[in-house]
GUZA-880896 format. One record per atom (N, C-alpha, C, O): x, y, z. Coordinates in nm, 3 decimals, padded with zeros to 5 digits. Layout:
N
{atom {X, Y, Z}},
...
***
This chain:
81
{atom {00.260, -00.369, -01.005}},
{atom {00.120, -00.384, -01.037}},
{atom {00.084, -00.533, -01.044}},
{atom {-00.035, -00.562, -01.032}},
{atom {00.184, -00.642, -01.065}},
{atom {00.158, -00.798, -01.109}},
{atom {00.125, -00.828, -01.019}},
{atom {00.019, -00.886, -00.994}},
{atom {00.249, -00.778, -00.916}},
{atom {00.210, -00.856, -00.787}},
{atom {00.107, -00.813, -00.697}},
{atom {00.024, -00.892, -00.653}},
{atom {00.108, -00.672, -00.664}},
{atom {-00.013, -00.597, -00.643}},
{atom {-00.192, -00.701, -00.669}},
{atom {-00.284, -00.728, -00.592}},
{atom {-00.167, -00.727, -00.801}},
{atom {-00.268, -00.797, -00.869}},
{atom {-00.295, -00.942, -00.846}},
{atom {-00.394, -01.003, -00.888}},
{atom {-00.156, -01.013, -00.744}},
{atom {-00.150, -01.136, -00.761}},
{atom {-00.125, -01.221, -00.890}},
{atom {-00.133, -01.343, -00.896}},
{atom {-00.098, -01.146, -00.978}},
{atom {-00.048, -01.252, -01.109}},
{atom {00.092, -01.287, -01.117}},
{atom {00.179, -01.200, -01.125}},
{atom {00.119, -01.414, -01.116}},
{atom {00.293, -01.451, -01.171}},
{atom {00.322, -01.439, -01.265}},
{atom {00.253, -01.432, -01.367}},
{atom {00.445, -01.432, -01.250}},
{atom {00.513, -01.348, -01.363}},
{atom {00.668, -01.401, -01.377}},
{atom {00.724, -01.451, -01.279}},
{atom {00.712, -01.391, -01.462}},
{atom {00.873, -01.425, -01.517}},
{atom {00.914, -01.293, -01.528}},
{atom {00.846, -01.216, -01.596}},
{atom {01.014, -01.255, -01.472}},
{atom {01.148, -01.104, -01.450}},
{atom {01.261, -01.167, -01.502}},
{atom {01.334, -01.245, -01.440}},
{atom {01.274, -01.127, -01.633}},
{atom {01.421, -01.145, -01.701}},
{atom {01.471, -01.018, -01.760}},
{atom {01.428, -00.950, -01.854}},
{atom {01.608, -01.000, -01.655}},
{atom {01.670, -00.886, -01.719}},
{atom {01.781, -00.912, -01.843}},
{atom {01.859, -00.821, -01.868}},
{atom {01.785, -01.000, -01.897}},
{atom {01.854, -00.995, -02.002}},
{atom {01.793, -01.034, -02.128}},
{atom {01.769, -01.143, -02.180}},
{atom {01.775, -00.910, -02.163}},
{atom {01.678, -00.869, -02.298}},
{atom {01.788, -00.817, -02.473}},
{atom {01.763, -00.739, -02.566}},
{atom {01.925, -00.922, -02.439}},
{atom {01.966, -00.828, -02.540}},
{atom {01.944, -00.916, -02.640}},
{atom {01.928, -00.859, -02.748}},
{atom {01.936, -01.062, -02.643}},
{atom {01.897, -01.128, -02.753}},
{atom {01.724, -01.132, -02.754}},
{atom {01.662, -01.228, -02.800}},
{atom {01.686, -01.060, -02.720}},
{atom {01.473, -01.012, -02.758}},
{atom {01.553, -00.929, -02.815}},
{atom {01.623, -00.970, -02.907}},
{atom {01.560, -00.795, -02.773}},
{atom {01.540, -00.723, -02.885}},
{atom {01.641, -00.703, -02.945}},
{atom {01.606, -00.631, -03.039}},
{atom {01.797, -00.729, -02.956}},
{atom {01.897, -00.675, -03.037}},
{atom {01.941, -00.842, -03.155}},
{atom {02.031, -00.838, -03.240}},
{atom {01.866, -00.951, -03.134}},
{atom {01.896, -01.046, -03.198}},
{atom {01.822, -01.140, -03.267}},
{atom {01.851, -01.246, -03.323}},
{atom {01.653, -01.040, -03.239}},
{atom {01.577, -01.116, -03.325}},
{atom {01.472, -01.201, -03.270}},
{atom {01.390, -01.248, -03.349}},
{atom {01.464, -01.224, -03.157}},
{atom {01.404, -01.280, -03.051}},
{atom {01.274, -01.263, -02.991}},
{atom {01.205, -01.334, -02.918}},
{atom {01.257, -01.111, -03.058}},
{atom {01.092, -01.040, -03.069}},
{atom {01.035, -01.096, -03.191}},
{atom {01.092, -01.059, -03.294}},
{atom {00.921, -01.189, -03.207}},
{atom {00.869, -01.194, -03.281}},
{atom {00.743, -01.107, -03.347}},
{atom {00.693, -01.112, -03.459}},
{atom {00.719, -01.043, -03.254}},
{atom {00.626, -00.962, -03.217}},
{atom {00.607, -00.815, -03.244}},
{atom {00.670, -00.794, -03.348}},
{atom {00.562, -00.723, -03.209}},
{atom {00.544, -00.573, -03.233}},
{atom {00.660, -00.520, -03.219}},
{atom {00.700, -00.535, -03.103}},
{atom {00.780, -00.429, -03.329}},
{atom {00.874, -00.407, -03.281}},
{atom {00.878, -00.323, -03.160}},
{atom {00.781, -00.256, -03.125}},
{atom {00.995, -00.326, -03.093}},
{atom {01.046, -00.269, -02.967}},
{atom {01.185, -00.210, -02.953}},
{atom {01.279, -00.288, -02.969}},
{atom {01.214, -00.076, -02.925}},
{atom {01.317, -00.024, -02.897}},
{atom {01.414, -00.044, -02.814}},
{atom {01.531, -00.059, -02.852}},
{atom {01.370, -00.048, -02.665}},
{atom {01.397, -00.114, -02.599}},
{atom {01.361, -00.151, -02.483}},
{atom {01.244, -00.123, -02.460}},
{atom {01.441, -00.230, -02.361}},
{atom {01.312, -00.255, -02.258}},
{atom {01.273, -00.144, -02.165}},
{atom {01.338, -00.040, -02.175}},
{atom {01.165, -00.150, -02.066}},
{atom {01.099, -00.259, -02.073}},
{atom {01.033, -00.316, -02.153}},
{atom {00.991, -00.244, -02.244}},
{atom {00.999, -00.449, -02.158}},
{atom {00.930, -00.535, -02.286}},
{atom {00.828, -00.631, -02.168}},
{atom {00.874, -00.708, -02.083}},
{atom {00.707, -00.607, -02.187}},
{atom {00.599, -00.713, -02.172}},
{atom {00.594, -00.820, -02.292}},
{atom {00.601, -00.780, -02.408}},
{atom {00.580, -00.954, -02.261}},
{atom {00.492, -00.999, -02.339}},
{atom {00.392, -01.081, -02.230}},
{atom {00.400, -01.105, -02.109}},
{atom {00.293, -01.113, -02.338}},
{atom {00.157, -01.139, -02.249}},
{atom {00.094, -01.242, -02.343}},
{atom {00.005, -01.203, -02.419}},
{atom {00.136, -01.384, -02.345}},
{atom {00.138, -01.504, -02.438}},
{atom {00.200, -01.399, -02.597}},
{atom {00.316, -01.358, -02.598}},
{atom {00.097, -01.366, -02.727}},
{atom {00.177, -01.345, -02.785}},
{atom {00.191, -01.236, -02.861}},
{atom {00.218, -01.211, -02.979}},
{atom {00.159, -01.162, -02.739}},
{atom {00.138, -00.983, -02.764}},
{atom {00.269, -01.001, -02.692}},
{atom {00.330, -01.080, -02.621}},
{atom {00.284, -00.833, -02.774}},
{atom {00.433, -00.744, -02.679}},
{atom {00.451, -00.661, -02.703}},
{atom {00.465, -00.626, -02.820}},
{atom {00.462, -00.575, -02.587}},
{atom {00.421, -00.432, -02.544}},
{atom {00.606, -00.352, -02.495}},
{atom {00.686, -00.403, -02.417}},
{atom {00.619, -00.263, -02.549}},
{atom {00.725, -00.179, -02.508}},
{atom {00.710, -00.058, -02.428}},
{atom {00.610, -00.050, -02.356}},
{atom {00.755, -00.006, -02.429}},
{atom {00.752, 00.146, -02.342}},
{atom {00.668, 00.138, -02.205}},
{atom {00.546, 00.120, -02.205}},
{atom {00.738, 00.153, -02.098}},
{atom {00.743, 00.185, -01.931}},
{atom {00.565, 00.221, -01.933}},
{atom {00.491, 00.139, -01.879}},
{atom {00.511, 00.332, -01.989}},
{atom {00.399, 00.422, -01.991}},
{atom {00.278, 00.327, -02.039}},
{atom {00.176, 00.299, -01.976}},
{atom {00.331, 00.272, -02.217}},
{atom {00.222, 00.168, -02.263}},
{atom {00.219, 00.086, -02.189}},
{atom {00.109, 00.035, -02.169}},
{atom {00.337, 00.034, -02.112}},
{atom {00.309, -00.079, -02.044}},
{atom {00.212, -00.097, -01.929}},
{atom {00.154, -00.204, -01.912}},
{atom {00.196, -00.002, -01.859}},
{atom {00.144, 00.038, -01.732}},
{atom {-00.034, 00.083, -01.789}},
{atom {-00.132, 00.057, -01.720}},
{atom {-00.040, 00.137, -01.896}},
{atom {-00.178, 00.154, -01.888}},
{atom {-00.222, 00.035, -01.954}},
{atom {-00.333, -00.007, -01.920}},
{atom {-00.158, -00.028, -02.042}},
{atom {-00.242, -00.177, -02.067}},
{atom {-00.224, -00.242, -01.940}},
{atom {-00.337, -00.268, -01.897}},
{atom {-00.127, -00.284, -01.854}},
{atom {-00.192, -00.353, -01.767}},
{atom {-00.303, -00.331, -01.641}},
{atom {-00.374, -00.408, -01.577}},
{atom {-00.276, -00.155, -01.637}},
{atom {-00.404, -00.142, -01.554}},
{atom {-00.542, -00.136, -01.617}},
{atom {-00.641, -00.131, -01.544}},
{atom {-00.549, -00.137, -01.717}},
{atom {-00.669, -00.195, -01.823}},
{atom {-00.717, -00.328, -01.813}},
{atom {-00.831, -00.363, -01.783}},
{atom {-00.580, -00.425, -01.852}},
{atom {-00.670, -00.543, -01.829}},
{atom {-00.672, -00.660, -01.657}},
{atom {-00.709, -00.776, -01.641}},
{atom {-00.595, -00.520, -01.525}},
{atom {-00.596, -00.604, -01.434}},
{atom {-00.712, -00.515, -01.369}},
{atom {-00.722, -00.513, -01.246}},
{atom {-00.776, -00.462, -01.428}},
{atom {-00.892, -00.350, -01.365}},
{atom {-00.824, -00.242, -01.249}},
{atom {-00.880, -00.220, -01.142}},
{atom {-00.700, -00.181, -01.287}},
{atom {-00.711, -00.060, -01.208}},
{atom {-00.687, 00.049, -01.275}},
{atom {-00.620, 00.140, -01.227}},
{atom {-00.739, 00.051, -01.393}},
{atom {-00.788, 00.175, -01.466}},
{atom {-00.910, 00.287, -01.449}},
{atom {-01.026, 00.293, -01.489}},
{atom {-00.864, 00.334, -01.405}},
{atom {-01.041, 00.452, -01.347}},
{atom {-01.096, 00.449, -01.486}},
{atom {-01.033, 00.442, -01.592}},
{atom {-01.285, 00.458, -01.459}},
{atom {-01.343, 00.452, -01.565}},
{atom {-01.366, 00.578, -01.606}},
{atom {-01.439, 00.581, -01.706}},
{atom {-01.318, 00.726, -01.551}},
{atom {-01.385, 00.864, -01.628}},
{atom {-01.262, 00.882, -01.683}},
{atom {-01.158, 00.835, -01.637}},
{atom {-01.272, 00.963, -01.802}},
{atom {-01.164, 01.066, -01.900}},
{atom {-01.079, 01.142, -01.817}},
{atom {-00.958, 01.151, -01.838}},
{atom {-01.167, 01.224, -01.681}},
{atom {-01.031, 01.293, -01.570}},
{atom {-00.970, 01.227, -01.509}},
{atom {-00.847, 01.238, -01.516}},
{atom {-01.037, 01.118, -01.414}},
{atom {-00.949, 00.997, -01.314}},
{atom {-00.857, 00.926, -01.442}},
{atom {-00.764, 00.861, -01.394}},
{atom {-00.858, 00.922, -01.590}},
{atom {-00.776, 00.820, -01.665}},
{atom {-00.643, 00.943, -01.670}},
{atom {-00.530, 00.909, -01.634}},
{atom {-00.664, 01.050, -01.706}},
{atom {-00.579, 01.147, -01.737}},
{atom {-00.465, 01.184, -01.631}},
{atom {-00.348, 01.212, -01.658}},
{atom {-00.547, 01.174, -01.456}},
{atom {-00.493, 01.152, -01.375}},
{atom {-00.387, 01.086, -01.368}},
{atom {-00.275, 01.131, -01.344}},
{atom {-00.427, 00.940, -01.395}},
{atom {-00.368, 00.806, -01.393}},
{atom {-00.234, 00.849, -01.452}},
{atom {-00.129, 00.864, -01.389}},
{atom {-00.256, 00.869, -01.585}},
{atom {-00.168, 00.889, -01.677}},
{atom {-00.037, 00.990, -01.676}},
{atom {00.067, 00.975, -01.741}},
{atom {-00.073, 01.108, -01.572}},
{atom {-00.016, 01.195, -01.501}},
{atom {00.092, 01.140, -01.407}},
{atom {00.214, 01.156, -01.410}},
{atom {-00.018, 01.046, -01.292}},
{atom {00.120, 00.978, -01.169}},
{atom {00.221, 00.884, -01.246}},
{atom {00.338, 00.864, -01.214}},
{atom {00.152, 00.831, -01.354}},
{atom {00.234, 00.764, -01.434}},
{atom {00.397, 00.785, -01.511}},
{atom {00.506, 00.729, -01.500}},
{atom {00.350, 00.880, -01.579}},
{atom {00.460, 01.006, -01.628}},
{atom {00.553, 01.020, -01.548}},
{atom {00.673, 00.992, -01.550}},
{atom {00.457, 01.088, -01.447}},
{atom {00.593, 01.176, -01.310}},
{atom {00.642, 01.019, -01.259}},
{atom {00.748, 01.024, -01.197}},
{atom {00.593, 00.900, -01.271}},
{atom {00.696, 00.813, -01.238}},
{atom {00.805, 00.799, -01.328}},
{atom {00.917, 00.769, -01.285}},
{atom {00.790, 00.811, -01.404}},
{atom {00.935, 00.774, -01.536}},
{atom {00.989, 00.916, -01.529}},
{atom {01.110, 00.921, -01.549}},
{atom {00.935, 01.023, -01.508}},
{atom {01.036, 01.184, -01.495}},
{atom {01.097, 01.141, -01.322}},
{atom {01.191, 01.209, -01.281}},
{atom {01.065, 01.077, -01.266}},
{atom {01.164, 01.049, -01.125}},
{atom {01.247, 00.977, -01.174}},
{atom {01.364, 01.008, -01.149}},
{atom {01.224, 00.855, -01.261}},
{atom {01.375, 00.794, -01.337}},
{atom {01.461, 00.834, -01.423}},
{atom {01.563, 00.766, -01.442}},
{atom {01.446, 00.912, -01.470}},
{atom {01.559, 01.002, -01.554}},
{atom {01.638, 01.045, -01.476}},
{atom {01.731, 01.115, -01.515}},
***
């Protein structure tokens, strides 16, 4: 979606000192994925994806197209299991 969006971005897969050492200052988190976004931070695959299609505008604006959304969303993380 970042890139999709054209925004840069930092990809760091080694998240064990964020979240297993204290390193989140922020909203706790279980585990990754982990957004942060200056000095918000967002966990879970699902939250992550609808805040950013919220604030990169590809959030449909009706209650069915959002529910939709939220649907292809899902069945993406039930293909990763």
């Amino acid at each position: 979606m970042l890139e999709d969006a054209g925004v840069k971005y930092e990809y760091n897969s080694d998240n064990q000192d964020f979240i297993y050492n204290g390193g989140n200052k922020g909203f706790a988190s279980f585990a990754v994925p982990v957004l942060e976004h200056g000095d918000f931070v967002l966990g879970q695959s699902i939250a992550i994806m609808q805040y950013l299609g919220k604030v990169l505008g590809y959030m449909p604006q009706s209650d069915k197209d959002q529910a939709h959304c939220a649907q292809v969303a899902l069945n993406c993380v039930d293909f990763g299991s």
